[in-house]
One Martini backbone bead per residue (centre of mass of N, CA, C, O) as a GRO file, in nm:
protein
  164
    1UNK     BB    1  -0.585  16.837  -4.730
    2UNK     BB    2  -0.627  16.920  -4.404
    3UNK     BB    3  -0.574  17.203  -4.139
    4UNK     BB    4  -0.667  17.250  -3.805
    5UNK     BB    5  -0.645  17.526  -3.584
    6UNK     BB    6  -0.757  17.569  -3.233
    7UNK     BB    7  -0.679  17.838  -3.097
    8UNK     BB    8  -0.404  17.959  -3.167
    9UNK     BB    9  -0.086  18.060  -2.973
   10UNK     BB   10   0.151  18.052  -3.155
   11UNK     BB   11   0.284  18.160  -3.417
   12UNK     BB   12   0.542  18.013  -3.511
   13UNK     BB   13   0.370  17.725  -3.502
   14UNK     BB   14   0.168  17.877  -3.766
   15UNK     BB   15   0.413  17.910  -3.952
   16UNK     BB   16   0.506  17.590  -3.978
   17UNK     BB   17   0.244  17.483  -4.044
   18UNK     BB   18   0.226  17.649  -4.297
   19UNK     BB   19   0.449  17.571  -4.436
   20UNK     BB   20   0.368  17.243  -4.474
   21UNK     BB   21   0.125  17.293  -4.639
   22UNK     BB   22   0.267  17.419  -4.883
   23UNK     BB   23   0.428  17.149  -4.938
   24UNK     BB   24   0.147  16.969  -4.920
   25UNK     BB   25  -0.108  17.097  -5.026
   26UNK     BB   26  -0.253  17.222  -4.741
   27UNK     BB   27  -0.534  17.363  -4.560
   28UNK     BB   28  -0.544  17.634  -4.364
   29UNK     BB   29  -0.735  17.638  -4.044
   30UNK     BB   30  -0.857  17.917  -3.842
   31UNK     BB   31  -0.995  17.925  -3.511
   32UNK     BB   32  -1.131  18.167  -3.332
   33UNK     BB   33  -0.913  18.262  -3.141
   34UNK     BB   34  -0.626  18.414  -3.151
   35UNK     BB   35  -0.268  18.455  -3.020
   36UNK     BB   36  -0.265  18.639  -3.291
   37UNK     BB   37  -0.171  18.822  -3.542
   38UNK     BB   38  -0.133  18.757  -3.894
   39UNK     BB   39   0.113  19.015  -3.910
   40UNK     BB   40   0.310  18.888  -3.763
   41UNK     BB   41   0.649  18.831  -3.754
   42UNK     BB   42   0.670  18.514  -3.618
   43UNK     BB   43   0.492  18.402  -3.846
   44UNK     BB   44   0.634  18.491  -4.103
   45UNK     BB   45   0.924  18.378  -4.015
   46UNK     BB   46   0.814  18.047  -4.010
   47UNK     BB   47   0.697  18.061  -4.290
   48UNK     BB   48   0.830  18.227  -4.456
   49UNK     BB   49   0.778  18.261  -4.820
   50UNK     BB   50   0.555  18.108  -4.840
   51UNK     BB   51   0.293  18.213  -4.723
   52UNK     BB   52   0.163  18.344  -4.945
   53UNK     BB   53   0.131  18.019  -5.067
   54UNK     BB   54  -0.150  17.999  -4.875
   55UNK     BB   55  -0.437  17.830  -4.766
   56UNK     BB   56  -0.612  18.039  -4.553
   57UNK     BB   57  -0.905  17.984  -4.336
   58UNK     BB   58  -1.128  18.180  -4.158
   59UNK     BB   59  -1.304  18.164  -3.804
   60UNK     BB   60  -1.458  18.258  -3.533
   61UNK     BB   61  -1.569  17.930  -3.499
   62UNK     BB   62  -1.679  17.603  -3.493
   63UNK     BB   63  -1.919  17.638  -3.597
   64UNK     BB   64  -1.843  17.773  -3.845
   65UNK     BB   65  -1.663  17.542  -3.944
   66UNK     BB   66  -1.910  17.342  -3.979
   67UNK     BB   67  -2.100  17.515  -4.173
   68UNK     BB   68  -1.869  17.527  -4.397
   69UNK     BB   69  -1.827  17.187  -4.352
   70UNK     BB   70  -2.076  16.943  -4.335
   71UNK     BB   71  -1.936  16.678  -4.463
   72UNK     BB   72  -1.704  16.646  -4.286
   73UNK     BB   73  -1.412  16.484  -4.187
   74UNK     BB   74  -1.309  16.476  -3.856
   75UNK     BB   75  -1.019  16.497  -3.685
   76UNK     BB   76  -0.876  16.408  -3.376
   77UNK     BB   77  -0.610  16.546  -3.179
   78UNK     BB   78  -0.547  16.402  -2.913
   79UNK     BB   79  -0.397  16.287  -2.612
   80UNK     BB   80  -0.687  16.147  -2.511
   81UNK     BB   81  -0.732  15.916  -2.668
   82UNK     BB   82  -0.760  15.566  -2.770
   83UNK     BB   83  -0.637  15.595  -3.086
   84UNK     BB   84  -0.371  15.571  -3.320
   85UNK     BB   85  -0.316  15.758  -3.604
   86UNK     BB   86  -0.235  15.479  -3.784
   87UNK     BB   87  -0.550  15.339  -3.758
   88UNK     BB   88  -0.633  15.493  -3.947
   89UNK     BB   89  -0.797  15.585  -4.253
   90UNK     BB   90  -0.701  15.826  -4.505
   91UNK     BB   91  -0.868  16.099  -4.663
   92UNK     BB   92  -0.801  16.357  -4.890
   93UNK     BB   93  -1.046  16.535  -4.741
   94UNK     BB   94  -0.971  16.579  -4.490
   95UNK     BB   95  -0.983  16.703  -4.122
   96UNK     BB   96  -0.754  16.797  -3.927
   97UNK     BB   97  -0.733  16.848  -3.577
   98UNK     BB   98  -0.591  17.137  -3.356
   99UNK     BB   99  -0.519  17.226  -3.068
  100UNK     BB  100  -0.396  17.409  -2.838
  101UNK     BB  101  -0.120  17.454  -2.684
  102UNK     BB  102  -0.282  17.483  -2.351
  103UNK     BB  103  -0.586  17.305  -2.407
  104UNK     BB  104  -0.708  17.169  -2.628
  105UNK     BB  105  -0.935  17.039  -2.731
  106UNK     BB  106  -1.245  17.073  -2.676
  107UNK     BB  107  -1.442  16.793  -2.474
  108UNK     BB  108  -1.702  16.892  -2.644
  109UNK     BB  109  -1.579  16.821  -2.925
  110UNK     BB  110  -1.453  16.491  -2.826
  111UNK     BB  111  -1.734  16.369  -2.826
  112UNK     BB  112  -1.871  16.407  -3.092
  113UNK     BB  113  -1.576  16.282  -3.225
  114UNK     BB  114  -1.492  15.990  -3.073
  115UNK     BB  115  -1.451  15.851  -3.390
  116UNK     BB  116  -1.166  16.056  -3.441
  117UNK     BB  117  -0.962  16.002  -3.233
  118UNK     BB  118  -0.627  16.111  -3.230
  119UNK     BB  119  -0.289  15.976  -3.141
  120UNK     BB  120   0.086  16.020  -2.994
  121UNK     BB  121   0.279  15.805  -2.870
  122UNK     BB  122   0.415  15.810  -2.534
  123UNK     BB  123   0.617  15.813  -2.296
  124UNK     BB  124   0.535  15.791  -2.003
  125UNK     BB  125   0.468  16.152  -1.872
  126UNK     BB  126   0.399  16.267  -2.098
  127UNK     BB  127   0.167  16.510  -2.276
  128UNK     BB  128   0.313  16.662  -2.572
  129UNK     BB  129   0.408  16.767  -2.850
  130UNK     BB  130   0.462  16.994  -3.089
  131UNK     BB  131   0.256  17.111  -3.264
  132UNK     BB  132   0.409  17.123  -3.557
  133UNK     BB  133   0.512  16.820  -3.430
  134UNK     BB  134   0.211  16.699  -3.483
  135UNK     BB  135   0.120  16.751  -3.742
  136UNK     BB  136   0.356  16.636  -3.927
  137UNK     BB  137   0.299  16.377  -3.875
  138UNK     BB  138   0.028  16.297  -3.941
  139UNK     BB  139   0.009  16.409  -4.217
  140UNK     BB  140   0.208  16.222  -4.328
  141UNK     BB  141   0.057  15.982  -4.284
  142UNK     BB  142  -0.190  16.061  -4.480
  143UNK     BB  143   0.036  16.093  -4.713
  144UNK     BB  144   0.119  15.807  -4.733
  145UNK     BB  145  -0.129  15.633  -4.770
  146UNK     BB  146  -0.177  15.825  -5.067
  147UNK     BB  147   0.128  15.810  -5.198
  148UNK     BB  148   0.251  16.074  -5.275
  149UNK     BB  149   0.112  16.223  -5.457
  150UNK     BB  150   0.253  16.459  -5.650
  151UNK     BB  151   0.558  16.402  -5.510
  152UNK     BB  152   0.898  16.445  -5.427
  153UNK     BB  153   1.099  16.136  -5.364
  154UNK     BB  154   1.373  16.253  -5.510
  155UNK     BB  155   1.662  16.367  -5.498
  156UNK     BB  156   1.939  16.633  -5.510
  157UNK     BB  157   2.232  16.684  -5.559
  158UNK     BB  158   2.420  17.003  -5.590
  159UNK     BB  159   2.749  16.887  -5.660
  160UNK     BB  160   2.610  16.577  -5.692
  161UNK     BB  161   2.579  16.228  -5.820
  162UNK     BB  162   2.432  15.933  -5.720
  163UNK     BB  163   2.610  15.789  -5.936
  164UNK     BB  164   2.892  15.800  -5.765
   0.00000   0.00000   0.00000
């Protein structure tokens, strides 16, 4: 799996969305400008330790990440869509991309993609999720269909036995 970030702004939530990424052996792509140095302390701290074993591929523009992955699926997280995450088969190889925080994928790039436009149904008048509650959800969506191939599904207790 891929997560595409198109210029984020919070590197907090670039640094969690990295952790995330870590976890489930996902590669993060980040598409500038960037509202954030990638050497922040705040990118860093939310990403803890892990950053360092991230893949994470930089790119100038969409132009330019389009023409690096010519043959990708690329899904479009965006709150405009009209058919729920859920809705779509995801493969292995998908990248799924969300825009910035403040003003989420530019509607010309959700137009060349719109038969690939997936939302998070919320209710009422509410516009949005935290960016990388947002990313988890749909990211872990795609690895459920996937079947969690290759993850720890069953965990240890640290001072006790499940047995006991």
């Amino acid at each position: 799996m891929n997560i595409v970030l198109h210029q984020p702004e919070i590197p907090q939530n670039t640094g969690n969305i990295g952790r995330t990424c870590v976890a489930t052996n996902t590669a993060l792509h980040l598409i500038r400008p960037l509202g954030f140095d990638t050497s922040d302390k705040s990118l860093k701290r939310a990403g803890m330790d892990y950053w360092k074993d991230l893949e994470v591929h930089y790119y100038d523009n969409f132009d330019e990440f389009v023409a690096a992955h010519p043959n990708a699926r690329i899904i479009m997280a965006t709150t405009k869509a009209r058919q729920t995450y859920d809705s779509i088969e995801y493969k292995d190889d998908d990248f799924i991309m969300f825009g910035s925080e403040g003003s989420g994928i530019p509607e010309e790039i959700l137009l060349k993609y719109k038969q690939n436009c997936v939302r998070i149904p919320m209710i009422g008048e509410y516009r949005s999720l935290n960016l990388s509650n947002s990313v988890a959800i749909v990211l872990y969506e795609a690895l459920r269909q996937q079947g969690f191939e290759g993850f720890v599904t069953q965990g240890e207790l640290h001072h006790h036995n499940w047995s006991e």
